[in-house]
C-alpha positions in Angstrom: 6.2 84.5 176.3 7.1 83.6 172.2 6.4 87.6 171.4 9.5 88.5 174.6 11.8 85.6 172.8 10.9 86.8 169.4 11.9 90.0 170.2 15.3 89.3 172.1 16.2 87.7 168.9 15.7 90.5 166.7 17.8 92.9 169.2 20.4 90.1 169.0 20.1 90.4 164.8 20.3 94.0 165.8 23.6 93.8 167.7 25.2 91.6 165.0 24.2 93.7 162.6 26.6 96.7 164.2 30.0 97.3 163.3 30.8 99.0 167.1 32.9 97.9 169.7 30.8 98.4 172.4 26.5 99.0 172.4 24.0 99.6 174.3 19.9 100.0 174.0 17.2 101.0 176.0 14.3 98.2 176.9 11.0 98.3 178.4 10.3 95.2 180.4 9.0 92.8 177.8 12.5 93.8 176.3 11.4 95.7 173.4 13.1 98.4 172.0 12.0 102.2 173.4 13.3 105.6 174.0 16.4 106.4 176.2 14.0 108.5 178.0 11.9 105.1 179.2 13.5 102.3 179.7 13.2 99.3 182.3 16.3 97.3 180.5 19.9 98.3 179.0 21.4 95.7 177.3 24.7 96.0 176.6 27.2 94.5 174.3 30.9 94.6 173.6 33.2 92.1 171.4 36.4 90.2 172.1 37.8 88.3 169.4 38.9 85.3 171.5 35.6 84.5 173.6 33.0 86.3 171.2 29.9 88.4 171.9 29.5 89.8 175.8 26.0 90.4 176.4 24.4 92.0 179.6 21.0 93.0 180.5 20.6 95.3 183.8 18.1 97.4 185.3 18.5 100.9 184.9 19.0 101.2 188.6 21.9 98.8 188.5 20.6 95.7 189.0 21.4 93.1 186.9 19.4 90.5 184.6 22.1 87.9 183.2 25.5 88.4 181.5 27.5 86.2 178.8 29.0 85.1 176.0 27.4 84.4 172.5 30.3 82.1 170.0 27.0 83.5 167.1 24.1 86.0 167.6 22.9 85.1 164.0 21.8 82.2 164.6 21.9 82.5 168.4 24.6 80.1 170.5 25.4 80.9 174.0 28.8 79.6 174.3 30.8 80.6 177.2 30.3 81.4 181.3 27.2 82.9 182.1 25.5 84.2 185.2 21.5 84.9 186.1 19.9 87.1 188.8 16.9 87.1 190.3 14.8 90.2 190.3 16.1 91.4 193.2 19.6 91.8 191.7 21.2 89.0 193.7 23.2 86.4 192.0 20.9 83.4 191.0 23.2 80.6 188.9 26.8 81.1 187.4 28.2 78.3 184.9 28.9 77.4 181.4 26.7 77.2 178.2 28.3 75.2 175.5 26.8 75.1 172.6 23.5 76.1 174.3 23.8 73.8 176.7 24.3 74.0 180.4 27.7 72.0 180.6 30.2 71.0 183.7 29.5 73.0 187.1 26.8 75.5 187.4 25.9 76.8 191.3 22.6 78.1 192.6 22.0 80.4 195.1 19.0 81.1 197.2 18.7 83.1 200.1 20.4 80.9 202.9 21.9 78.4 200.6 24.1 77.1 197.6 24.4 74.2 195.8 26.7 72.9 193.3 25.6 70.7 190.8 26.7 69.3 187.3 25.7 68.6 183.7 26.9 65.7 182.1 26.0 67.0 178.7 26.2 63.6 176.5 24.4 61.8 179.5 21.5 63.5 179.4 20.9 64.1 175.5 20.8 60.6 175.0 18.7 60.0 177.8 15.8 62.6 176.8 14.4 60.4 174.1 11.1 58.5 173.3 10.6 55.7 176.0 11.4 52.5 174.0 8.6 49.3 173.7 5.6 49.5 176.5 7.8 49.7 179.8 5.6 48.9 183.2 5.4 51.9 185.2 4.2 52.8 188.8 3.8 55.4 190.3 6.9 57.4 192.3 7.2 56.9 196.0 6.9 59.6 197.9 10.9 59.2 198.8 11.9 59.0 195.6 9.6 62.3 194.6 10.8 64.1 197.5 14.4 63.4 196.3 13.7 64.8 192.5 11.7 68.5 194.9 14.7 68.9 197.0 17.0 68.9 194.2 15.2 70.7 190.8 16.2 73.9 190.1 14.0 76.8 187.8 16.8 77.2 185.3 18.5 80.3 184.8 17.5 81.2 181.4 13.9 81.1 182.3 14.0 83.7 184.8 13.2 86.3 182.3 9.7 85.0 181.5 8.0 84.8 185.4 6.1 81.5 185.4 5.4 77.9 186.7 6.0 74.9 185.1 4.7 71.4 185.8 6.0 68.4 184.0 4.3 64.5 183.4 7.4 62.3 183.7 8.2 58.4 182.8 11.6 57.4 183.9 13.2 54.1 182.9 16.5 53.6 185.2 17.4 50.3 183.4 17.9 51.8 180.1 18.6 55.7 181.5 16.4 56.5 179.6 13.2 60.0 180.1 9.9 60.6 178.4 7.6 63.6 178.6 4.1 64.0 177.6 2.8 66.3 175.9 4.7 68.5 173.0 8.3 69.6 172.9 7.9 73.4 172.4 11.5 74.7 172.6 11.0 77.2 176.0 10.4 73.8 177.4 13.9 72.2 176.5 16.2 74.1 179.5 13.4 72.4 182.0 13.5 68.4 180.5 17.3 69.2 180.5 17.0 69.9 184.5 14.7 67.2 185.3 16.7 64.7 183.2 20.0 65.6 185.3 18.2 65.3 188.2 16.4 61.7 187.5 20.3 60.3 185.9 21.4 60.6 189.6 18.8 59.1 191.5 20.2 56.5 194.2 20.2 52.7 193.4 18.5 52.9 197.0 15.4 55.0 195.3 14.7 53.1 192.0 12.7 50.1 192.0 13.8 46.4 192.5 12.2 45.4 189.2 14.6 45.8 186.1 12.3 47.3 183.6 10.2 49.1 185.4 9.5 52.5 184.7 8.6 55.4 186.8 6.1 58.0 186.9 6.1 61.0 188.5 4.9 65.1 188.7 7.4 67.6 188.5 7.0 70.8 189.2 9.2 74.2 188.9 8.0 77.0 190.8 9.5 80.3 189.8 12.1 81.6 192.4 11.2 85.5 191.2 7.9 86.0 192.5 8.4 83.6 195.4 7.9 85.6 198.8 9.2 83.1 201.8 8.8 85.7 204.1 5.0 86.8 203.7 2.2 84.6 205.6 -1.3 85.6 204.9 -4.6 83.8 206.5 -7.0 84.9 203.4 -6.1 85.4 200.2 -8.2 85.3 196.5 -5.9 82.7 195.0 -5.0 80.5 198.0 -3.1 77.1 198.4 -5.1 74.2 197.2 -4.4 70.4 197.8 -5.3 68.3 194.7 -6.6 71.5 193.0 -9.7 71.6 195.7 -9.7 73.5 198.7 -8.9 73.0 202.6 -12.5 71.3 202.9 -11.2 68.4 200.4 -7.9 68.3 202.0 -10.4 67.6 205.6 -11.7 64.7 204.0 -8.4 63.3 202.7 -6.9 63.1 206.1 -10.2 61.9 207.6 -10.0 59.3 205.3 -5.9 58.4 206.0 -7.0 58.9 209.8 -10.2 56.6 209.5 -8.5 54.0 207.6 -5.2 53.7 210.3 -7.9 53.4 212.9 -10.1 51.2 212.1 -12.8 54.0 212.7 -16.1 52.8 211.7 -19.8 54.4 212.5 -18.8 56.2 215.5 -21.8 56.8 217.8 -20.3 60.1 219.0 -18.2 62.5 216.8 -15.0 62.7 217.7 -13.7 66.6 216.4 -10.0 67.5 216.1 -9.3 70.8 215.4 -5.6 71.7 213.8 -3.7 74.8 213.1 -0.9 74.8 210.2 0.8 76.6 207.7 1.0 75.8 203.6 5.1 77.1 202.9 5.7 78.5 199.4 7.2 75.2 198.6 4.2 72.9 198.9 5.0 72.0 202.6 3.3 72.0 205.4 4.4 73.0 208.8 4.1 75.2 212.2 1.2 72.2 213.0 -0.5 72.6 216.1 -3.7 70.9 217.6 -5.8 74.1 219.1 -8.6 71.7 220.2 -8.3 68.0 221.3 -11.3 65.5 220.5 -10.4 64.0 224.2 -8.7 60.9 222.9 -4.7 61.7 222.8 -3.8 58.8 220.2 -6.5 60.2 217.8 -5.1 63.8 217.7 -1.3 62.6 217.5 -2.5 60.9 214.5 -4.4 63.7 212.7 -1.6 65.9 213.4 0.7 63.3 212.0 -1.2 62.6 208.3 -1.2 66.9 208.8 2.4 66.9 208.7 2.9 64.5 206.2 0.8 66.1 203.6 3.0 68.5 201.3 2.2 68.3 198.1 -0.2 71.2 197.8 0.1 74.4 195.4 1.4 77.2 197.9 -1.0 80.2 197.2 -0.4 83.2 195.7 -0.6 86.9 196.5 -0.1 89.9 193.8 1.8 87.5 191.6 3.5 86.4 194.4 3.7 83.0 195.9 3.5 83.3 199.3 3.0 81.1 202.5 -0.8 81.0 203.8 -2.3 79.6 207.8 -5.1 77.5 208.2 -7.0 76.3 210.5 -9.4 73.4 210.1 -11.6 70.5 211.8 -11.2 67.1 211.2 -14.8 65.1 212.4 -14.9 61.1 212.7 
């Protein structure tokens, strides 16, 4: 990931460095620098002396990677409307970078959907700071986590470098104010950016009741390139996982949930129900069906119920892709 950065910023030098109008070179897919004779990448560059440097990557069959405008290539500012594709060549994101910043409206496509969002730029620079003093914290109810999944988006600049991101969160709504663990490496900054606009516009209805309090919570960006919504597989050597363990552990979880609503205690006969369900490419679960009763109707509506409720599992992954996967497993009590 540094050495594909590194090297985008020496072609950038490169590009300064030239006295034409217009540019172009030839890029393998790590974007360095080959032969017209091989490449994966053109990038492109032509200059307008109101707006700056135009820079556009494409595919050599067309498709394109991302186009817009640098204010400086040496040092490197993005400063002007920019747009991202995915690697499929469909539009991705389209806004503004100001000063390297995602600024005002920027809208994100997916394959059935768009949604418009914006960046309140001094909002969230003083909000991504150090949390101040020793605020209590709990944990993020599952509403309130469900609102930050639904509205996160993998951010545009990203899309060059294909991978997943997960983020350890403390948000203080009193003071607007987000901390992160671990270190600040700067192909980290575009993803506390998104996760800070996203946790600035949290509902009153979401936060808690105690003025102080601070709130925990995972985040996690999957990478809309290699996602594949319209593969299901039933085997696969990197399957979905629930609390990094496998189905088996995700049995005893609900058993547990099940048990627990029940009052289910030392049963002298085992009771089985057997459920059928699928693990989406977003974490979700869904398509849950009961292919075997254990005789006692409130028992399986309940099982299917905790099924159903459960999404917070790592969608697996097939040939790089992530990809949704079927299971179908017994629950004893």
């Amino acid at each position: 990931m540094i050495r594909i950065f590194f090297t985008t910023c020496v072609l950038l030098c490169s590009i300064a460095a030239s006295a034409q109008d217009t540019l172009k070179m030839f890029l393998n897919e790590n974007f360095e620098v080959v032969t017209k004779n091989e490449p994966a990448v053109i990038l492109r560059k032509s200059v307008t002396t109101k707006e700056g440097y135009h820079i556009s990557y494409q595919y050599v069959d067309g498709r394109m990677i991302e186009t817009g405008v640098y204010s400086s290539l040496i040092p490197k500012l993005e400063n002007g409307p920019f747009r991202f594709y995915s690697k499929s060549g469909q539009l991705y994101a389209e806004g503004t970078l100001a000063h390297g910043r995602m600024s005002g409206t920027w809208v994100y496509y997916g394959p059935d959907w768009k949604d418009t969002v914006e960046y309140p730029v001094n909002e969230i620079l003083l909000a991504v700071q150090r949390i101040p003093g020793s605020p209590k914290v709990q944990p993020a109810q599952e509403q309130l986590a469900e609102y930050v999944r639904q509205r996160i988006h993998f951010p545009g600049r990203m899309l060059k470098v294909p991978d997943d991101r997960e983020f350890q969160v403390t948000f203080v709504p009193a003071l607007k104010s987000v901390g992160f663990q671990g270190q600040n490496a700067d192909d980290e900054l575009d993803f506390r950016y998104e996760i800070t606009r996203v946790l600035l516009d949290i509902p009153k209805s979401l936060l808690p009741a105690e003025n102080g309090t601070g709130i925990a919570l995972n985040v996690r960006f999957v990478h809309p390139l290699i996602v594949d919504t319209a593969t299901t597989v039933n085997f696969t050597e990197d399957p979905a996982t629930f609390e990094g363990k496998d189905q088996y552990h995700f049995a005893a979880v609900i058993q547990k949930i099940v048990r627990d609503a029940e009052g289910l205690r030392n049963q002298r006969e085992t009771k089985k129900v057997t459920v059928a369900f699928r693990v989406r490419f977003n974490g979700k679960t869904d398509q849950v069906k009961l292919v075997k009763s254990c005789g006692v109707e409130k028992l399986d509506e309940r099982v299917l119920e905790a099924v159903r409720n459960c999404d917070v599992w790592k969608p697996a992954r097939l040939e790089g892709r992530v990809v949704n996967q079927t299971f179908m497993v017994p629950f004893n009590f």
